[in-house]
C-alpha positions in Angstrom: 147.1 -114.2 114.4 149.0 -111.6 111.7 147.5 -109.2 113.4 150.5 -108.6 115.8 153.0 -110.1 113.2 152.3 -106.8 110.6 151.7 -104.1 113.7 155.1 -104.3 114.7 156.8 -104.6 110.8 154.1 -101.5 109.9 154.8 -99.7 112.8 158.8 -100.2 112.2 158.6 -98.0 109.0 155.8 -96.1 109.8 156.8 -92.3 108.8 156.2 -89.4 110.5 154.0 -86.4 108.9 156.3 -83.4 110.4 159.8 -85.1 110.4 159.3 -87.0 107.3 157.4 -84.6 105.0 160.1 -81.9 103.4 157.8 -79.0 104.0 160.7 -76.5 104.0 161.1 -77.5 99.9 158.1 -76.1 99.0 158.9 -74.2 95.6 154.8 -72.1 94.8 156.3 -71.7 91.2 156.6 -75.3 90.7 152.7 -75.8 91.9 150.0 -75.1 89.1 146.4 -74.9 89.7 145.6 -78.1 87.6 147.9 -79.7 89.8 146.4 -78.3 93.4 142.9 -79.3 92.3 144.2 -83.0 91.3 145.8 -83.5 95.2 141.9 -82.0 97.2 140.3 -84.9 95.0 142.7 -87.7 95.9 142.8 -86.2 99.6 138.9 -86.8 99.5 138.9 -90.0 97.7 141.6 -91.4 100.6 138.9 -90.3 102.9 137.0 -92.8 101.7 139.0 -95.4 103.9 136.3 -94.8 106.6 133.3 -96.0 104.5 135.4 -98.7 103.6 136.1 -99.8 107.3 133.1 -99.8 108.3 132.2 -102.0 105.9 134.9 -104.4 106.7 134.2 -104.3 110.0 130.7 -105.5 109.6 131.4 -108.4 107.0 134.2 -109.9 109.1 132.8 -109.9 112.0 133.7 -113.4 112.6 137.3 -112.4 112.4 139.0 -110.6 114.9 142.5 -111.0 113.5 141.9 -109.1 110.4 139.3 -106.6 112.0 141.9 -105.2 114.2 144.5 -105.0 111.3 141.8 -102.6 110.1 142.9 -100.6 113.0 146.7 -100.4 111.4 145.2 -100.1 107.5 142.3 -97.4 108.8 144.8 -95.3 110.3 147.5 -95.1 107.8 144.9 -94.4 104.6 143.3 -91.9 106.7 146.9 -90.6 107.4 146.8 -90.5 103.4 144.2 -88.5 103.0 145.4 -86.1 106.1 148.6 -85.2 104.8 147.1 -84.2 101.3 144.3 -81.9 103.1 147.6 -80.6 105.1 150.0 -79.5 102.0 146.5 -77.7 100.7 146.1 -75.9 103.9 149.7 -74.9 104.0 149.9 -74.0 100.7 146.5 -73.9 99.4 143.9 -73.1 101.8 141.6 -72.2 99.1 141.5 -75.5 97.8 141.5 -77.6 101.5 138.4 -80.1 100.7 135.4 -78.8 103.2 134.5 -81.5 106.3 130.7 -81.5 103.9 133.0 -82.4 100.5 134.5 -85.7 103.0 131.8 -86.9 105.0 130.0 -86.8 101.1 132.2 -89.9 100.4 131.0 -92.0 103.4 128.1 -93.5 102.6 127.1 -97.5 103.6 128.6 -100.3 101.5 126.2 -103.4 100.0 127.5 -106.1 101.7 129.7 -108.3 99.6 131.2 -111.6 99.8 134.7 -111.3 102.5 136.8 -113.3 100.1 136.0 -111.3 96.8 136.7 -107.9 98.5 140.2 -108.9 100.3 141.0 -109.8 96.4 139.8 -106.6 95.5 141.4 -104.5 97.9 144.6 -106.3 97.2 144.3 -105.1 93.6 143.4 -101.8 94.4 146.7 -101.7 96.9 148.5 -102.7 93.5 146.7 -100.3 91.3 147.1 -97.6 93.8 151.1 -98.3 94.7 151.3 -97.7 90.6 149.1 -94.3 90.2 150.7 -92.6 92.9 154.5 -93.4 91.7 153.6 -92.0 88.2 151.8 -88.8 90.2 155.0 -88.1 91.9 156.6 -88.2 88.4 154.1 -85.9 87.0 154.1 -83.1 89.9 156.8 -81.2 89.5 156.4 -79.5 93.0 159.1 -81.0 95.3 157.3 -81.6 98.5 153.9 -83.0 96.8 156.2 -85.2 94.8 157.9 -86.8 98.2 154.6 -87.2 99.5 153.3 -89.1 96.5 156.5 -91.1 97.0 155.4 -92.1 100.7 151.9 -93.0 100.2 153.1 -95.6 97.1 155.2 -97.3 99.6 152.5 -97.6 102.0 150.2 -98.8 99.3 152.5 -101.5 98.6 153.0 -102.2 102.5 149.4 -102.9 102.6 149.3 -104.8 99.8 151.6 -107.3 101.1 149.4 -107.6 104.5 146.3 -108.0 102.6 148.7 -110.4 100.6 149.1 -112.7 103.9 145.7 -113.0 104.9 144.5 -114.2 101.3 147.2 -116.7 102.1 145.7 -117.8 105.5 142.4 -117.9 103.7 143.8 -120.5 101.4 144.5 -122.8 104.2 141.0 -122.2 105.9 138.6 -122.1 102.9 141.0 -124.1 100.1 139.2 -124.1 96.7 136.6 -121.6 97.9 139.2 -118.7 98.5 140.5 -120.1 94.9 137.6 -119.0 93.0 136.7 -115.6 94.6 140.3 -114.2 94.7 140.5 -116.0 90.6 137.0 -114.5 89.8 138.5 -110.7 91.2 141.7 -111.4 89.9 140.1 -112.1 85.9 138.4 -108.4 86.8 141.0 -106.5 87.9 143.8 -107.2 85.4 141.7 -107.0 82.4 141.4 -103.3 82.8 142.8 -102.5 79.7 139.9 -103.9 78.5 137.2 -102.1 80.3 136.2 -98.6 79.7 136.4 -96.6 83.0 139.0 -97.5 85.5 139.1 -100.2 88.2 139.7 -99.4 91.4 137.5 -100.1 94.4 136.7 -96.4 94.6 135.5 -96.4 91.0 133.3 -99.5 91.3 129.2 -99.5 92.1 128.5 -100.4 96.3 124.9 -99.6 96.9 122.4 -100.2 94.1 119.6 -97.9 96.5 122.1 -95.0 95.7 122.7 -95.9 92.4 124.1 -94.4 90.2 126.1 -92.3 93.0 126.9 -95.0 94.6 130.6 -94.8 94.0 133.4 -92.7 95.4 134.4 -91.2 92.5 130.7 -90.3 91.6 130.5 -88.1 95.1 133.6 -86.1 94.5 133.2 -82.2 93.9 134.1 -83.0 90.4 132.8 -86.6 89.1 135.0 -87.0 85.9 138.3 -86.3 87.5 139.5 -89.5 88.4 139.6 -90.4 84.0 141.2 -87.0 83.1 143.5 -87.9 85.8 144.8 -90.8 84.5 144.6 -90.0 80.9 145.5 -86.7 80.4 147.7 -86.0 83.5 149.5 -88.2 84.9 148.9 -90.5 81.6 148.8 -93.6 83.2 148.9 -95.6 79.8 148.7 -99.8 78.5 153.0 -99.6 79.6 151.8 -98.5 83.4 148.3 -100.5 82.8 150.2 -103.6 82.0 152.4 -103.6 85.1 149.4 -103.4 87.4 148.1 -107.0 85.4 151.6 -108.3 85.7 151.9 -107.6 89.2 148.6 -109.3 89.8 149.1 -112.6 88.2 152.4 -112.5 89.3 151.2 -112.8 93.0 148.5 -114.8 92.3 150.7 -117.2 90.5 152.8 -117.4 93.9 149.7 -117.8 96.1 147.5 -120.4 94.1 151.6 -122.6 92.8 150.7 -122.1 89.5 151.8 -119.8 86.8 149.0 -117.3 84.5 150.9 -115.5 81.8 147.2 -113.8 81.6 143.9 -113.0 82.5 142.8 -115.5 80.0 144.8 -118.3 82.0 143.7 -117.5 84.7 139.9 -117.2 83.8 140.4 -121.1 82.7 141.4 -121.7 86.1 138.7 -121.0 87.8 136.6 -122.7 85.4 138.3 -125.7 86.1 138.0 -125.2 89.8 133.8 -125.0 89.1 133.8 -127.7 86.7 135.4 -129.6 89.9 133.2 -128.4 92.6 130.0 -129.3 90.2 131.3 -132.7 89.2 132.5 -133.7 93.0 129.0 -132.3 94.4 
């Protein structure tokens, strides 16, 4: 089991929200309003970890391992999300999202194929780890910018762990695993490409609630996640092109193979269908 493997190495570095957080930093003329609203919408949209264990839960629940390491990744997003709503009700109360503006983004899931959604979560860990460093380069406040700082690393913490069990579902499932975590992969680093962006928060989950049937689309303010990324913290092709990199990168590692590109990889999973087809 990982399980206990990645409670103990989580647990090692997991921070502490009063000894870790510099509240005593906080500078109010370094805070603008455009910048307080941006943190109550990410606060909310980390509150969507709940939703998001709950559908985990019930499509793996033929696997015990990586249902109690929800109990480690449900904990430490909702942490996330926690220590945003607390710098607004230090220093913000006016802003500090509303228990109705939360339990607005918790709404039931579709279920989905297991393999396709660890891929996509892994991405999203990677997309995330990336948005939040070039937040903490846009705040200028210095206690919002440490705690930007923090939740990146965890983002990339969890990306690794999700990283491990796509690698034990190589060994269990072999050329099935392949072709879902290829499939996600051909998605989720093509989103220079696409016009709104991908994140698992952003993407469609229950066609009866459609079309508010995303995260994003429940949030006080709908369009904030785009004028986020383009016009404030200007996450552009440079930061957009790492994301893809980092992607193929580790899915070069995990299938032995290298993919310079989405394209590559895309042919690689046709050739793992053509395979299947012509051995069935």
């Amino acid at each position: 089991m990982l399980y206990v493997e990645l409670f103990q190495q989580l647990e090692a570095v997991r921070w502490n929200m009063e000894r870790d957080i510099p509240w005593s930093q906080f500078d109010a003329s370094k805070l603008s309003d455009e910048q307080a609203q941006t943190i109550k919408m990410n606060a909310i949209t980390e509150w969507a970890a709940l939703p998001a264990t709950e559908m985990f839960l019930r499509d793996n629940r033929d696997d015990s391992d990586f249902s109690a390491f929800m109990s480690i990744w449900f904990f430490e997003e909702q942490k996330h999300s926690l220590a945003l709503i607390e710098y607004l009700r230090r220093f913000r109360p006016d802003l500090a999202p509303t228990e109705a503006e939360l339990h607005e983004v918790r709404f039931e899931f579709d279920p989905a194929p297991p393999l396709e959604t660890l891929m996509l979560h892994f991405c999203g860990e990677i997309r995330l780890n990336h948005w939040y460093r070039r937040a903490a380069e846009w705040h200028t406040e210095p206690v919002i910018k440490a705690i930007y700082e923090t939740l990146a690393r965890d983002e990339a913490r969890h990306g690794g762990a999700y990283l491990r069990y796509m690698k034990r579902a190589l060994s269990r499932f072999g050329d099935e695993a392949r072709v879902a975590f290829a499939k996600v992969g051909v998605l989720m680093a093509s989103a220079r490409r696409t016009a709104q962006p991908l994140h698992p928060t952003n993407l469609h989950v229950n066609a009866a609630l459609f079309p508010r049937d995303t995260v994003q689309s429940r949030l006080p303010d709908p369009a904030w996640l785009e004028h986020w990324l383009d016009k404030q913290i200007q996450f552009d092709l440079v930061w957009e092109t790492r994301v893809s990199e980092r992607i193929l990168h580790n899915l070069s590692l995990l299938m032995g193979r290298s993919f310079a590109s989405a394209q590559e990889l895309n042919r690689f999973r046709k050739d793992l269908l053509q395979g299947a087809a012509a051995a069935a």
